[in-house]
Wavefront OBJ file of the C-alpha trace (Angstrom):
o trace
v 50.959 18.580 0.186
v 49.406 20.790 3.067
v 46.301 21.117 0.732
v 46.316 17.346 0.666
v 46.905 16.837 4.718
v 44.217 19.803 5.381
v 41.430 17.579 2.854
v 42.235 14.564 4.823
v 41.619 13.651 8.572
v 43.373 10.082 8.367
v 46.424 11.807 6.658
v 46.809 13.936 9.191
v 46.294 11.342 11.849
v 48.669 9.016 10.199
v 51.104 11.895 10.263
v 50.755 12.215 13.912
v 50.973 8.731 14.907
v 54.223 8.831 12.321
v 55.699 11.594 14.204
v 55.149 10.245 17.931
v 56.904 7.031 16.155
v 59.624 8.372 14.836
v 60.486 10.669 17.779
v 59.863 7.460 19.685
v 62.339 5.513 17.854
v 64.775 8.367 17.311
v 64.459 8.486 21.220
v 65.463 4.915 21.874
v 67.979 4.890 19.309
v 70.005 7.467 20.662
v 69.834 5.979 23.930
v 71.450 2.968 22.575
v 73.724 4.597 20.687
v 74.890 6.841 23.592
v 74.990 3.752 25.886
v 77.324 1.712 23.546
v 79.176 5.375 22.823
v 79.466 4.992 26.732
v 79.868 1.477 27.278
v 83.873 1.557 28.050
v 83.780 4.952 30.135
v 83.857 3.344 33.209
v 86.441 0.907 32.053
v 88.235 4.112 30.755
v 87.789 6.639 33.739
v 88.897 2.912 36.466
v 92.156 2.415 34.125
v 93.035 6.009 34.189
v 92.908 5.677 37.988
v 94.565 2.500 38.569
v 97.632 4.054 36.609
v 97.793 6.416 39.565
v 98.033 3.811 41.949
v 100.301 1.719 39.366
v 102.567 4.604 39.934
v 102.502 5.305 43.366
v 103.628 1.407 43.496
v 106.580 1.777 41.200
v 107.789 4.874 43.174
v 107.272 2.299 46.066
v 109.170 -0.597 45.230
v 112.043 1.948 43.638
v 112.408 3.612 46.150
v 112.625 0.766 48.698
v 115.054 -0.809 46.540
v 112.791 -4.110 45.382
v 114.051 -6.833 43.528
v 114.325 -5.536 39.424
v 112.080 -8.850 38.478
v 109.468 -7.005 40.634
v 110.207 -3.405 39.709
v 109.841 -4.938 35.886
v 106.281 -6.942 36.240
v 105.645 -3.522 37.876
v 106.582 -1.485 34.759
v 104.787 -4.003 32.320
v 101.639 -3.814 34.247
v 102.317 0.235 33.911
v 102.974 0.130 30.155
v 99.464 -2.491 29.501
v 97.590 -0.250 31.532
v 98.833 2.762 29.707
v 98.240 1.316 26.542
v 95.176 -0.615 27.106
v 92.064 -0.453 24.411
v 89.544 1.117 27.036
v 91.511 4.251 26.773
v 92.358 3.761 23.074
v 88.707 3.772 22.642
v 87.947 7.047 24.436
v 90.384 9.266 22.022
v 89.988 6.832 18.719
v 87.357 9.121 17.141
v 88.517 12.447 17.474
v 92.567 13.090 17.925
v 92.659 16.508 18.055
v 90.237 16.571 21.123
v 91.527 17.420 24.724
v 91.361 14.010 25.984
v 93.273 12.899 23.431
v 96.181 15.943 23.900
v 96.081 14.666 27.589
v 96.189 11.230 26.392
v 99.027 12.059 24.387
v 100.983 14.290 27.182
v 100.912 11.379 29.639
v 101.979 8.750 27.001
v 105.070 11.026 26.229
v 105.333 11.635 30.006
v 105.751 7.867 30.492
v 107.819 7.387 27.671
v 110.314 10.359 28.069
v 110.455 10.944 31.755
v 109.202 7.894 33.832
v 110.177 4.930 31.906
v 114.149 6.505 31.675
v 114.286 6.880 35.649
v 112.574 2.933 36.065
v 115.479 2.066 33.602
v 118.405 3.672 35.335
v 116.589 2.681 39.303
v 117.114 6.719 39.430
v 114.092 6.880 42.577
v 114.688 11.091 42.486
v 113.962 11.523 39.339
v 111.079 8.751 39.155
v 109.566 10.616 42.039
v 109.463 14.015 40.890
v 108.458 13.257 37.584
v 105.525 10.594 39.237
v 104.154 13.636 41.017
v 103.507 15.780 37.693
v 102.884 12.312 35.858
v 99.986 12.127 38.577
v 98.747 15.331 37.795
v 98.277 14.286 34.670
v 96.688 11.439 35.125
v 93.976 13.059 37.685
v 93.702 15.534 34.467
v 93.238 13.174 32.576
v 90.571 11.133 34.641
v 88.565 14.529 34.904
v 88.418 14.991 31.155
v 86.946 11.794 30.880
v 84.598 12.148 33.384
v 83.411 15.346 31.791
v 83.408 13.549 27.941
v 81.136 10.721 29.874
v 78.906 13.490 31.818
v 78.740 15.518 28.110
v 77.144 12.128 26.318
v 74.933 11.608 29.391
v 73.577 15.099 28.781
v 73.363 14.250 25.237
v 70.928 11.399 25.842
v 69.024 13.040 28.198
v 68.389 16.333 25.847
v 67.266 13.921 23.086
v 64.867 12.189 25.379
v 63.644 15.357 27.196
v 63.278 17.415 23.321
v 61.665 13.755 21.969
v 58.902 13.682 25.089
v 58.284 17.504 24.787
v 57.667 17.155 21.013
v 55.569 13.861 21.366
v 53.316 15.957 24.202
v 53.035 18.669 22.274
v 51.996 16.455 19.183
v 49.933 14.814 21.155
v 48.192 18.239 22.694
v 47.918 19.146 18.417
v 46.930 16.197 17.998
v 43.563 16.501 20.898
v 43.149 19.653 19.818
v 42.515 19.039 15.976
v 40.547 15.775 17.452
v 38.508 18.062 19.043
v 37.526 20.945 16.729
v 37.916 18.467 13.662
v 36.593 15.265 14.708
v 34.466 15.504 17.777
v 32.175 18.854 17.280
v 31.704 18.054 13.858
v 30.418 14.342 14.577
v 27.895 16.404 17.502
v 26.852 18.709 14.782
v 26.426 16.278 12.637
v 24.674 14.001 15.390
v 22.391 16.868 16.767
v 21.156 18.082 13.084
v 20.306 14.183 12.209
v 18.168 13.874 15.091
v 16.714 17.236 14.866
v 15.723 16.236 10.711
v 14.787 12.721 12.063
v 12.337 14.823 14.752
v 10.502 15.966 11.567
v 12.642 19.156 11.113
v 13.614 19.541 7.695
v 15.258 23.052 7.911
v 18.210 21.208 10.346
v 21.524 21.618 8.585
v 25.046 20.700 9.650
v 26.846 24.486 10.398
v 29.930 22.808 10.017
v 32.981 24.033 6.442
v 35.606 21.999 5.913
v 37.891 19.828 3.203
v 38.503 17.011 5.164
v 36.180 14.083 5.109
v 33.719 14.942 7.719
v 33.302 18.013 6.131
v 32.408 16.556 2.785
v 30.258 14.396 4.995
v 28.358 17.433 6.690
v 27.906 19.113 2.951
v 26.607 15.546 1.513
v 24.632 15.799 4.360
v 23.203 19.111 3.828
v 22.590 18.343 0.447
v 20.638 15.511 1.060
v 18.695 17.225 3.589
v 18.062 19.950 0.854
v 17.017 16.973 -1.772
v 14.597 15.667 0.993
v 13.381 18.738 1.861
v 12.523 19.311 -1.762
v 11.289 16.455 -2.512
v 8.914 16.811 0.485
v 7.572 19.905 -0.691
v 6.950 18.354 -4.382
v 5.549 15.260 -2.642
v 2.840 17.737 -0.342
v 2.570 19.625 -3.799
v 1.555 16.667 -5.562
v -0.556 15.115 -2.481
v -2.320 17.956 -2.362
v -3.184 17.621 -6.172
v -4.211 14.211 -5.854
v -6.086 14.850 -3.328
v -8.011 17.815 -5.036
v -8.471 15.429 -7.996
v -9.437 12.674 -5.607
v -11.868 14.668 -4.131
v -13.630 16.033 -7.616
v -13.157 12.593 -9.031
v -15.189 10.947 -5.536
v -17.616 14.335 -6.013
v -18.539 12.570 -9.950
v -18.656 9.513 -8.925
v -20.632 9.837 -6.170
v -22.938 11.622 -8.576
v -22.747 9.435 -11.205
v -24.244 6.794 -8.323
v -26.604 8.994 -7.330
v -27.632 10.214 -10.830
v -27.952 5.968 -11.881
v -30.334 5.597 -8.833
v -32.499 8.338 -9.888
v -32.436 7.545 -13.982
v -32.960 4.063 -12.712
v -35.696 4.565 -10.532
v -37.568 6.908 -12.397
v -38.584 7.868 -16.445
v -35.183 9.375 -18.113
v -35.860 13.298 -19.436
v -34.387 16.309 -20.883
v -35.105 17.982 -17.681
v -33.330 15.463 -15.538
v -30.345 14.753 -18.116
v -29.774 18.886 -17.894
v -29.833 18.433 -14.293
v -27.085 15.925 -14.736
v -24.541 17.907 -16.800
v -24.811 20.978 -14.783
v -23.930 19.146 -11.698
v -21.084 16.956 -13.613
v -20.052 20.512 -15.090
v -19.784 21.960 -11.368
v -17.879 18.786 -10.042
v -15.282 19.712 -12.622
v -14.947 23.454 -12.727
v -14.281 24.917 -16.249
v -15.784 21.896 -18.238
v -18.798 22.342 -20.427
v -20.405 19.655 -21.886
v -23.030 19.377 -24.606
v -25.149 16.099 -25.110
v -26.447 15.616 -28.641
v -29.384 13.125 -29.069
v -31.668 11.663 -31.736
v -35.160 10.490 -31.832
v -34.548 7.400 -33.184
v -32.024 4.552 -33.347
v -33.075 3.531 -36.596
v -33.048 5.474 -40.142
v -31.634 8.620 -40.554
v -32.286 11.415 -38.412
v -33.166 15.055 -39.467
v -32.358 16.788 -36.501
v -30.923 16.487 -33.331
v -31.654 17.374 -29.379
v -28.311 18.887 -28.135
v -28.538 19.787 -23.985
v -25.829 21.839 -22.626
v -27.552 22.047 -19.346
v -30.266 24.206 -17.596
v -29.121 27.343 -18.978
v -29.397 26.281 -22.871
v -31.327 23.883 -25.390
v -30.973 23.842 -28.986
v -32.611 21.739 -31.645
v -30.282 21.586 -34.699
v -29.425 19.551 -38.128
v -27.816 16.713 -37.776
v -24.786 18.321 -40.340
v -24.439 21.424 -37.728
v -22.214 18.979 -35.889
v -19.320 19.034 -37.330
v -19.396 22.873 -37.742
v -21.067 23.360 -33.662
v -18.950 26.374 -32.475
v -19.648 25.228 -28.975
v -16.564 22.349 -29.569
v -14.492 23.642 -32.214
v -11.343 23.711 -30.019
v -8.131 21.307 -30.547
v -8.820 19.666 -27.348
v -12.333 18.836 -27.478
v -13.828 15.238 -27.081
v -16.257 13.365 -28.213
v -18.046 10.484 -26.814
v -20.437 7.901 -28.599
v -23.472 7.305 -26.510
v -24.593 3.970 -27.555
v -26.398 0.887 -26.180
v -26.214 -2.253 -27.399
v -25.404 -1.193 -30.815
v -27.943 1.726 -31.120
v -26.502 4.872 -31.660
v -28.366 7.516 -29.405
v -26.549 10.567 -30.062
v -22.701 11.811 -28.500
v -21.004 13.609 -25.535
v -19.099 16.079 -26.631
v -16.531 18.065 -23.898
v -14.118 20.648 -23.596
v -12.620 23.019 -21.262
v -13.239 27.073 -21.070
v -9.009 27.316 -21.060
v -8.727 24.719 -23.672
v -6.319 22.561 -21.653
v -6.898 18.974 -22.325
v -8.611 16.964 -19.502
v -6.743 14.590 -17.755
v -6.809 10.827 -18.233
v -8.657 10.493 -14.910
v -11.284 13.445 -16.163
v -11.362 12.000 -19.466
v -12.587 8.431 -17.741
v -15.164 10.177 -15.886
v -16.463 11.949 -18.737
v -16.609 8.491 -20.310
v -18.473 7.065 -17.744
v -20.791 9.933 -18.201
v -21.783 9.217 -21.477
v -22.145 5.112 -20.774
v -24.872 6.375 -17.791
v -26.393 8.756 -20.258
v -26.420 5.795 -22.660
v -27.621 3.099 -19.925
v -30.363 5.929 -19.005
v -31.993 6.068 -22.539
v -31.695 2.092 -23.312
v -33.545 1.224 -19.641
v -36.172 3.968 -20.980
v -36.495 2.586 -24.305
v -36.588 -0.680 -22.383
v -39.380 0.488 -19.711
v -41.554 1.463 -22.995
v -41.008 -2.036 -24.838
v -41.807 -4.180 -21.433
v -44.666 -1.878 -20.744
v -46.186 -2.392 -24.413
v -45.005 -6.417 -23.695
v -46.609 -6.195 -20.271
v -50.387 -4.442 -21.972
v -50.050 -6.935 -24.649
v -49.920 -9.723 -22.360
v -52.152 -8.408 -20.630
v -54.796 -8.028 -23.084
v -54.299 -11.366 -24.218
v -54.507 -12.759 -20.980
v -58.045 -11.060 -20.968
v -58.997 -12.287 -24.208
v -58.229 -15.924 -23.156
v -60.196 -15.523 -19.966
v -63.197 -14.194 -21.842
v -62.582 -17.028 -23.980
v -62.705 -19.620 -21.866
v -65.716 -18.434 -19.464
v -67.926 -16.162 -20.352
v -67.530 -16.821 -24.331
v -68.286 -20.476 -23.511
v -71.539 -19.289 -21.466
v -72.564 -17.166 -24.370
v -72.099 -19.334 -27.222
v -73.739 -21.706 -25.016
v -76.859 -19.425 -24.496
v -76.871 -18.951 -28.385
v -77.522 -22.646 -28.869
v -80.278 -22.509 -26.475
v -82.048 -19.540 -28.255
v -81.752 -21.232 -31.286
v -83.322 -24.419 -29.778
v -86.048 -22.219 -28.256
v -86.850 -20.641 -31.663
v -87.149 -24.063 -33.031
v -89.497 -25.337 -30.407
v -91.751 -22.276 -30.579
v -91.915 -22.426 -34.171
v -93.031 -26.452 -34.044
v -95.912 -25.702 -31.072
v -93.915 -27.601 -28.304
v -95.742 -27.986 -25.089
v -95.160 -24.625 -22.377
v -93.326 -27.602 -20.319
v -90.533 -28.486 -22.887
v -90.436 -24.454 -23.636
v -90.049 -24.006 -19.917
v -87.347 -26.438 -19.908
v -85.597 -24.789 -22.280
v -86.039 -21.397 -20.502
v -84.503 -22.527 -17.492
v -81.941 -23.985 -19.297
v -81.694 -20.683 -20.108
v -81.690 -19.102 -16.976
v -79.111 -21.503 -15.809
v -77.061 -20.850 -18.594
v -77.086 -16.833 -17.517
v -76.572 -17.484 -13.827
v -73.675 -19.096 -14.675
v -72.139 -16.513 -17.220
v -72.938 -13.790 -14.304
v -71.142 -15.595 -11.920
v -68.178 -16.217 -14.304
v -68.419 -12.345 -15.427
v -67.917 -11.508 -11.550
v -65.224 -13.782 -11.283
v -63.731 -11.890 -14.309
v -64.085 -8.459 -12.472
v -62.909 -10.211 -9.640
v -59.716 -11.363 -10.592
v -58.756 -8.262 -13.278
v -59.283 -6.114 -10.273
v -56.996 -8.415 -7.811
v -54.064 -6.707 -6.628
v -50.976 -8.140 -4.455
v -50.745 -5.496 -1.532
v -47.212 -4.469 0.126
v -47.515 -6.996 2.269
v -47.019 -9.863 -0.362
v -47.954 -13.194 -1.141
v -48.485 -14.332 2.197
v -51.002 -11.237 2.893
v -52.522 -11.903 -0.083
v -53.473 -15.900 0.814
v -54.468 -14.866 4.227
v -56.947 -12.158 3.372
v -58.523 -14.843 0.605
v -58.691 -17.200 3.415
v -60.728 -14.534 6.013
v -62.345 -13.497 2.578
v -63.518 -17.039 1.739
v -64.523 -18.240 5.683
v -66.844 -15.134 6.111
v -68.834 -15.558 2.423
v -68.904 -18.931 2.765
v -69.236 -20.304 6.606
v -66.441 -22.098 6.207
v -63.508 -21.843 9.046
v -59.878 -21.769 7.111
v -57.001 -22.280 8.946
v -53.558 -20.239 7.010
v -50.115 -21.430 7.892
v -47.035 -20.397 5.652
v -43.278 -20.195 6.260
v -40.861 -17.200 4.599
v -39.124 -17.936 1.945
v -35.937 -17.849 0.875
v -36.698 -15.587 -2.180
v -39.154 -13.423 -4.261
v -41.843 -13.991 -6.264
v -42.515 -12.144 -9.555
v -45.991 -10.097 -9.989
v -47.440 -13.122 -12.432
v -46.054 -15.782 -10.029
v -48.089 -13.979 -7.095
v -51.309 -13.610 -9.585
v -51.388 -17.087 -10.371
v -50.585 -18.672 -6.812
v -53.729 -16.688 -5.500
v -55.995 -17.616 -8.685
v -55.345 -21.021 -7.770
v -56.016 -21.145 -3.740
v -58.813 -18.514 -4.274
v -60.155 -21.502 -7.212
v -59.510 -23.976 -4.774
v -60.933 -22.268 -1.883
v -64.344 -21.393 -3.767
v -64.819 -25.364 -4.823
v -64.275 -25.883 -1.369
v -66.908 -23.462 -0.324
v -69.547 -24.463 -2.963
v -69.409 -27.947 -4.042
v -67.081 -30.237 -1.499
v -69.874 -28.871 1.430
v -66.894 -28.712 3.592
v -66.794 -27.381 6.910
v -62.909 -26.762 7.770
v -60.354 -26.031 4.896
v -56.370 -25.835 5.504
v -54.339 -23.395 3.338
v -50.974 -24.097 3.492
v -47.601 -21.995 1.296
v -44.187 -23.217 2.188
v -40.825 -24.034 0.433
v -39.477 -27.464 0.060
v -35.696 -27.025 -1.428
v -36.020 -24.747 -4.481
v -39.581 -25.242 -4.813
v -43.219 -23.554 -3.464
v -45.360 -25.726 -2.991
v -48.596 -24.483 -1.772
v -51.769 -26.828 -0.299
v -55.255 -26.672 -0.346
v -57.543 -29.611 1.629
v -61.249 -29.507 2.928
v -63.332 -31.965 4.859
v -65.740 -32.192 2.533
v -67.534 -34.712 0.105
v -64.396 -35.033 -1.801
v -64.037 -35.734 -5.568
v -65.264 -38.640 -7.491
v -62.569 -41.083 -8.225
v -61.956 -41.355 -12.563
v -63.708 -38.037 -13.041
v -63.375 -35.895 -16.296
v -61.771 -32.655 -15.336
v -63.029 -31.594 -19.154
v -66.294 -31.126 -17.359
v -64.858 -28.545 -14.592
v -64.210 -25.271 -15.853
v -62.736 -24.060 -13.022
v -60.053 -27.305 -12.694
v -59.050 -26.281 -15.855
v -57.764 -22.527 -15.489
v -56.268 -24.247 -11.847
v -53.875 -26.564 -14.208
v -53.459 -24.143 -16.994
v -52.015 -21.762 -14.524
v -50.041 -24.295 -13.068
v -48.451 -24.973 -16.458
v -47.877 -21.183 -17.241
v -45.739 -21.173 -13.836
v -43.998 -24.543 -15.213
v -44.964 -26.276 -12.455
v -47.378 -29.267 -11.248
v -50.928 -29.391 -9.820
v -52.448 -32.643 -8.418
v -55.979 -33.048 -7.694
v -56.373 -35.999 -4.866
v -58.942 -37.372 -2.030
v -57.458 -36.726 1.021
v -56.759 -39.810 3.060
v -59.430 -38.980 5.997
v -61.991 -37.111 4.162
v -61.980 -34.688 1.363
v -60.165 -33.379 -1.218
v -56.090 -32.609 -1.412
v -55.282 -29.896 -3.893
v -51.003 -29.442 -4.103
v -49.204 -26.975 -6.343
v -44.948 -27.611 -6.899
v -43.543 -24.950 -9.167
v -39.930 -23.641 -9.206
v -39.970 -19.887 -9.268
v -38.114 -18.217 -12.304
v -35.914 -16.276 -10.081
v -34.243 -19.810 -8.905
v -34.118 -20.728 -12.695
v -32.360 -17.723 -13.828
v -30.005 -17.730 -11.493
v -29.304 -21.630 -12.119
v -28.532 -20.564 -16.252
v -26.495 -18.058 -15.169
v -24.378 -20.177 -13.379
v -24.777 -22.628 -16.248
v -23.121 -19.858 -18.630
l 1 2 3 4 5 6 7 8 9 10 11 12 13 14 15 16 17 18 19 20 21 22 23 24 25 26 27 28 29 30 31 32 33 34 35 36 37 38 39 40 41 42 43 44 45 46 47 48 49 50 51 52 53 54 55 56 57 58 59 60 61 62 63 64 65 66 67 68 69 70 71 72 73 74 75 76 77 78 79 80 81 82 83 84 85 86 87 88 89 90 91 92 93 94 95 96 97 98 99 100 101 102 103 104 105 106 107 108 109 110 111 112 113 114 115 116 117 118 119 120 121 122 123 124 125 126 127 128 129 130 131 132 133 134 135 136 137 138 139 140 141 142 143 144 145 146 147 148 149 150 151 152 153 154 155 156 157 158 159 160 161 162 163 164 165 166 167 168 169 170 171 172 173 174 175 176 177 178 179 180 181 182 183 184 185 186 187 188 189 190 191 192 193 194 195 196 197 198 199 200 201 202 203 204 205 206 207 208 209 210 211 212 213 214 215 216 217 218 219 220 221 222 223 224 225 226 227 228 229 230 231 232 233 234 235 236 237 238 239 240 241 242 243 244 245 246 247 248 249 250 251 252 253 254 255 256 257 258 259 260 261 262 263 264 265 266 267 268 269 270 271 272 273 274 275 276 277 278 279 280 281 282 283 284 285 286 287 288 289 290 291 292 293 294 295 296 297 298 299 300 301 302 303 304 305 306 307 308 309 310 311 312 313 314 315 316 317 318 319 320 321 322 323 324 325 326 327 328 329 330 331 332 333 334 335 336 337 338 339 340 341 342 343 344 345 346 347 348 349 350 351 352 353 354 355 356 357 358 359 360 361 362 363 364 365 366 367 368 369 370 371 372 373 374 375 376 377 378 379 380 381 382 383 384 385 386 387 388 389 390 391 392 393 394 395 396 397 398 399 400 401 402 403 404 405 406 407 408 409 410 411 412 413 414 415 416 417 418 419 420 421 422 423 424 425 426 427 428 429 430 431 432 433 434 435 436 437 438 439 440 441 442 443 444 445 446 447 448 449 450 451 452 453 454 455 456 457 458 459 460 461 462 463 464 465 466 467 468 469 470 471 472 473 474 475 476 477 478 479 480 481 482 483 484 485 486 487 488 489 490 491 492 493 494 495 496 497 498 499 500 501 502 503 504 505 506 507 508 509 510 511 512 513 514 515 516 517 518 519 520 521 522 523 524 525 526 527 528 529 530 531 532 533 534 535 536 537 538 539 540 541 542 543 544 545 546 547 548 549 550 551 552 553 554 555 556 557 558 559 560 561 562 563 564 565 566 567 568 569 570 571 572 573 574 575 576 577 578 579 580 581 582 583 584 585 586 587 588 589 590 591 592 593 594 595 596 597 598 599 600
């Protein structure tokens, strides 16, 4: 039980509050109880009296000799008084108590002594027993008084011990409020604030059973959970953080290690660069990359890099025996592209502790750039064999269609020459023929410079628009012709064939106008109408026949066969005041890629 009331503050403030209560009510019932105890005491202690003066009336009348009715109302008044229940009451509860004794003596005094003399009108006997009868009586009233005064102190004890032991309860009572209740709630207070400040050593310096107690040791052991928790948490931050830090290291060189493989011819000497700065983003890692000639057939032997320090050229069987990844934990990575096998990534760490899923993603992503690397250098090598093939045939079908021409030309006049010399034509018709002749190699000279010309052209950094306006200054110096240029940006890039072909064409149109339409002023004009280029040539000149056969121009020809290669559409017109209007639309294949990839 005092185990139980020390655990428990509202037990002990119950009891408290029980005690004050019951003092309380003990307090106010024994003030009742004494004041109905003492309700007839006054009754009691004013009958006693009037029996004095009841008797100093009979001694009175007797002795003056009264009338016997009077003498007997005055005796029955006596005896009701004497026997009334107010005094009854006083000496009921205890008979053996010296109020009763006196109660008793004056009865028997009355009885024996007085009531005789009243009988036999004997006044000298009535008055000398009335004198010790009064005696009695004042006896009598003074026991009372005292039996009244003893309940009165009674009352007043109970209250007076009841208020002392509710103020000392009550003094208890502040006193366990204060070292139980009120410092514990500031310690507990103060450390709360101090922990919510940041300090996570703050404790509650507070041992007890009771609930605030428990409270304070909940408390602390939260505090000590937090506290813990914090330290794992900064434990663990801090490892992320490490790892976040290698893992943005690798990254940022995988980006910068794409740029460069991008940008420039993939090598052993650049892929061993690449592994030893991968290795020393992630300390303890070694990595060996294993690479074969070829994609196709089977493959003899096989390249493994492990970096700048080492390079070995083994069989293709050595793999699965390499001691340089024999351990439980190493990895191995495919490095393919586009369904070509190139060779494998294999990785493993010096302490042979696995890597971590975040480690094992880079090293992944490793072997996909090593992968991308070698298929955008296998790639280079195909386009540049695509790009010399085209290139050659784009030479062959210029020869072809100009200086071939010229030539086979020429052969038929030879021929005719021989023919004519060998039937004794006149020197006219055979100096016909040799003009013809001469014509016919003017013509293939000019075409072979053209040739030269336009294999040697070259798109500067400055772009297309350079390009057209250095034709245009080109074209208004050789042939006294003014040229006016006037182009807007546009919107997007040309490719390297889309350039060539735009400047064939105005440099074409530009030398027709400087040759044959005798113009004096020519207007170059490249801008962009919607998703097209559309680029414009007109001259002042003589203009073109109406109905002509564009068979018969050379030149005209390679203008609309270009135009077709860049899938777009050339129109030859007069121009409305005087000339000729040459106009190029062609939408560029930059446009048209992007318009079937949205398409897909």
């Amino acid at each position: 039980m005092l185990d139980w009331l020390k655990g428990s503050l509202p037990a002990r403030a119950g009891l408290s509050v029980l005690l004050i209560a019951t003092l309380t009510l003990c307090s106010a019932l024994s003030a009742v109880l004494i004041a109905w105890v003492s309700e007839n005491d006054a009754a009691a202690i004013n009958t006693a009296g009037s029996l004095r003066m009841a008797t100093y009336r009979l001694a009175w009348q007797l002795e003056a000799s009264a009338a016997p009715q009077e003498i007997g109302l005055l005796r029955d008044d006596m005896q009701r008084r004497l026997n009334s229940d107010t005094l009854k009451h006083m000496i009921e509860d205890d008979q053996d108590s010296p109020v009763a004794r006196a109660y008793g003596d004056i009865r028997r005094q009355w009885q024996e002594h007085l009531l005789p003399a009243l009988e036999h009108r004997d006044s000298g006997v009535f008055q000398q027993q009335s004198e010790l009868f009064v005696e009695r009586l004042e006896q009598f009233v003074m026991l009372l008084q005292r039996q009244s005064e003893h309940r009165q102190n009674w009352q007043q004890s109970i209250q007076g011990a009841s208020l002392l032991m509710t103020v000392i309860i009550l003094l208890v009572g502040m006193l366990e409020l204060q070292n139980s209740v009120i410092r514990p709630l500031q310690k507990l207070l103060s450390a709360t604030d101090r922990f919510r400040a940041g300090d996570l050593d703050a404790r509650v310096e507070y041992r007890s059973t009771d609930e605030l107690g428990r409270m304070a040791d909940s408390f602390n052991a939260m505090a000590d959970a937090i506290e813990e928790s914090h330290r794992t948490l900064a434990s663990r931050v801090a490892e992320k953080t490490q790892q976040l830090a290698q893992s943005n290291a690798a990254l940022e060189l995988l980006y910068q290690s794409s740029r460069s493989l991008a940008s420039a011819t993939a090598s052993a000497a650049q892929l061993d660069t690449l592994i030893d700065c991968f290795q020393q983003r992630l300390p303890g890692l070694r990595l060996s990359l294993c690479l074969k000639g070829e994609s196709q057939g089977p493959v003899e032997h096989v390249l493994a890099l492990h970096g700048s320090a080492e390079r070995d050229i083994c069989a293709r069987n050595d793999c699965s025996n390499c001691k340089r990844h024999c351990g439980p934990n190493s990895l191995i990575y495919p490095i393919s592209s586009q369904g070509n096998n190139l060779g494998e990534l294999r990785a493993h760490y010096l302490d042979g502790h696995p890597p971590r899923p975040w480690e094992c993603e880079l090293i992944q992503a490793l072997a996909h750039l090593v992968g991308t690397s070698l298929s955008l250098e296998r790639q280079r090598e195909q386009d540049n064999r695509l790009l010399l093939l085209d290139e050659r045939t784009t030479i062959a079908r210029e020869l072809h269609d100009s200086l071939a021409q010229a030539l086979s030309y020429m052969k038929l006049q030879v021929s005719r020459l021989q023919t004519l010399i060998r039937r004794g034509e006149s020197d006219e018709h055979l100096l016909d023929v040799s003009d013809e002749l001469r014509d016919g190699l003017n013509n293939a000279y000019r075409q072979l410079r053209e040739l030269l010309t336009t294999f040697r052209l070259q798109i500067q950094d400055g772009g297309i628009t350079q390009a057209l306006d250095d034709a245009a200054r080109e074209f208004a110096e050789r042939g006294a012709i003014r040229v006016l240029f006037d182009s807007t940006p546009l919107a997007f890039n040309l490719s390297a064939t889309e350039q060539i072909h735009l400047l064939q064409i105005a440099r074409e149109a530009l030398s027709n106008c400087a040759r044959h339409a005798l113009a004096s002023q020519a207007w170059l004009r490249l801008r962009q109408s919607a998703q097209e280029v559309e680029l414009l040539i007109e001259d002042d000149g003589i203009g073109i026949t109406p109905g002509f056969d564009p068979r018969q121009h050379h030149g005209l020809n390679i203008m609309h066969e270009r135009a077709r290669s860049l899938g777009g559409r050339l129109t030859i017109t007069c121009r409305e005041q005087q000339g000729t209007r040459v106009e190029l639309h062609f939408s560029p294949a930059f446009l048209g890629q992007l318009k079937h990839e949205a398409t897909l």
